[in-house]
Structures are given as structure tokens and as C-alpha cells.
C-alpha positions as CSV (number, residue, x, y, z in Angstrom):
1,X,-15.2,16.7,26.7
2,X,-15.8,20.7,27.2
3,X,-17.4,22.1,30.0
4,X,-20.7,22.0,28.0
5,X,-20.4,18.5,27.7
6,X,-19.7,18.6,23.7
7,X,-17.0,16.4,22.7
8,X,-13.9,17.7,20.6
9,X,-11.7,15.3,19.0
10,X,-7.7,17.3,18.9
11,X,-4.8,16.0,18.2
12,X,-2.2,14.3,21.4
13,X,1.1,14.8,19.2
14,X,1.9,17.2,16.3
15,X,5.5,17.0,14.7
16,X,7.3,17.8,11.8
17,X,10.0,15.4,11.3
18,X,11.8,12.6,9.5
19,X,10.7,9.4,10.6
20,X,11.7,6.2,9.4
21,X,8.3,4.6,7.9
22,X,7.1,1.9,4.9
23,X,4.1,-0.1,3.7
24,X,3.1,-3.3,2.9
25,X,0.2,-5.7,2.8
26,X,-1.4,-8.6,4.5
27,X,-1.1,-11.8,2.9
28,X,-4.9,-11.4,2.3
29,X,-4.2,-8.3,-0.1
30,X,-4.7,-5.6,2.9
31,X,-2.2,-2.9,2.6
32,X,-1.4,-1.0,5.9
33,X,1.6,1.7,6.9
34,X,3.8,1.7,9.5
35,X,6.0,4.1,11.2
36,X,8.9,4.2,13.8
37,X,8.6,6.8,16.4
38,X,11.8,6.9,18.2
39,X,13.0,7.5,21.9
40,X,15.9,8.2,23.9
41,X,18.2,9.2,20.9
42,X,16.7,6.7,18.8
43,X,18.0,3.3,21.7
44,X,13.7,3.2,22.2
45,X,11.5,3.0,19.9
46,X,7.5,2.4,18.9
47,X,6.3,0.7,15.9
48,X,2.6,1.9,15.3
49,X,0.6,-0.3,12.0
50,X,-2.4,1.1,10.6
51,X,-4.6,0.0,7.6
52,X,-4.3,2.4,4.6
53,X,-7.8,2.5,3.8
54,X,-9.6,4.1,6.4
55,X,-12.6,1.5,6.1
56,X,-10.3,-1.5,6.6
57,X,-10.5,-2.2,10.5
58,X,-7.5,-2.6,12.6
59,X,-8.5,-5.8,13.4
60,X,-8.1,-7.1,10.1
61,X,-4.0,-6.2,10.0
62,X,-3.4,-7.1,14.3
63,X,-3.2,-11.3,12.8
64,X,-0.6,-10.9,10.7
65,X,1.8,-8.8,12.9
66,X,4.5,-11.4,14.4
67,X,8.5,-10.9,15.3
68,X,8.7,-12.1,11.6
69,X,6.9,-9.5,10.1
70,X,8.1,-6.9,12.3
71,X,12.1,-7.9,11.7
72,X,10.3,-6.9,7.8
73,X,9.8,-3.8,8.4
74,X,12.9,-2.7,10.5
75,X,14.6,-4.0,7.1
76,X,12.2,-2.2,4.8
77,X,11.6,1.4,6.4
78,X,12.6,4.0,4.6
79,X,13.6,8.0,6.5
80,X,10.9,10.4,5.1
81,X,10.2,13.9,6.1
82,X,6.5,14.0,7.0
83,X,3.8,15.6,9.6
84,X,2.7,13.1,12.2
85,X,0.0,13.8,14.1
86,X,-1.9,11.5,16.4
């Protein structure tokens, strides 16, 4: 919030980078990304999920994540260069 009180949405974290990311669905038919951001020369990291239609709440994906499906995905990423901004 700005001293006027207006509220400005920016951005926490730009970077241009590979990052090891992927896709896949819910067993419902709800396809969603996901991306590894790593840390500590890669010993860290943070898995972050989110639905690929922007109308799909995250809610809808959060039941399906288990160790299961996240084993998945460390299996199925794939290294692409890409902007990541949050």
C-alpha cells in the first residue's frame, strides 16, 4: 500500500533462469504446473503447484498433492529456461 493509501500489486522475485519444471493433471481432469526452485546449490529446494487455468482455484489441486504425487514429479520435471516471477 502507497502512502496514498492505493494498493500496487509488484512482483517479490524476478529471474531469468533454468528451472527444473512439468505438468500434469488431477485425477479429476485438472491440469496444473509445477516448478522446482532450488537452494543452497540445489541441497534445498521448493516445490510450488499451481492450476494452469487461471479460473481453477488452488483449492481444487491442494487434495491431490501427497509424497506419491510429489516423488511424480521429481521423476517427471524437465530443465527449461524461463522467466519466473512471483
Amino acid at each position: 500500500v502507497a502512502g496514498d493509501g492505493k494498493p500496487y500489486q509488484v512482483p517479490m522475485l524476478a529471474q531469468l533462469s533454468v528451472f527444473r519444471s512439468g505438468s500434469t493433471r488431477t485425477p479429476n481432469g485438472l491440469w496444473y504446473n509445477f516448478i522446482e526452485l532450488p537452494y543452497h546449490g540445489e541441497s534445498i529446494s521448493m516445490l510450488i503447484a499451481l492450476p494452469t487455468e487461471s479460473s481453477t482455484p488452488l483449492s481444487a489441486i491442494i487434495p491431490h498433492i501427497s509424497t506419491k504425487t510429489i516423488d511424480s514429479w521429481m521423476n517427471t520435471m524437465v530443465p527449461k529456461r524461463m522467466q519466473l516471477v512471483l
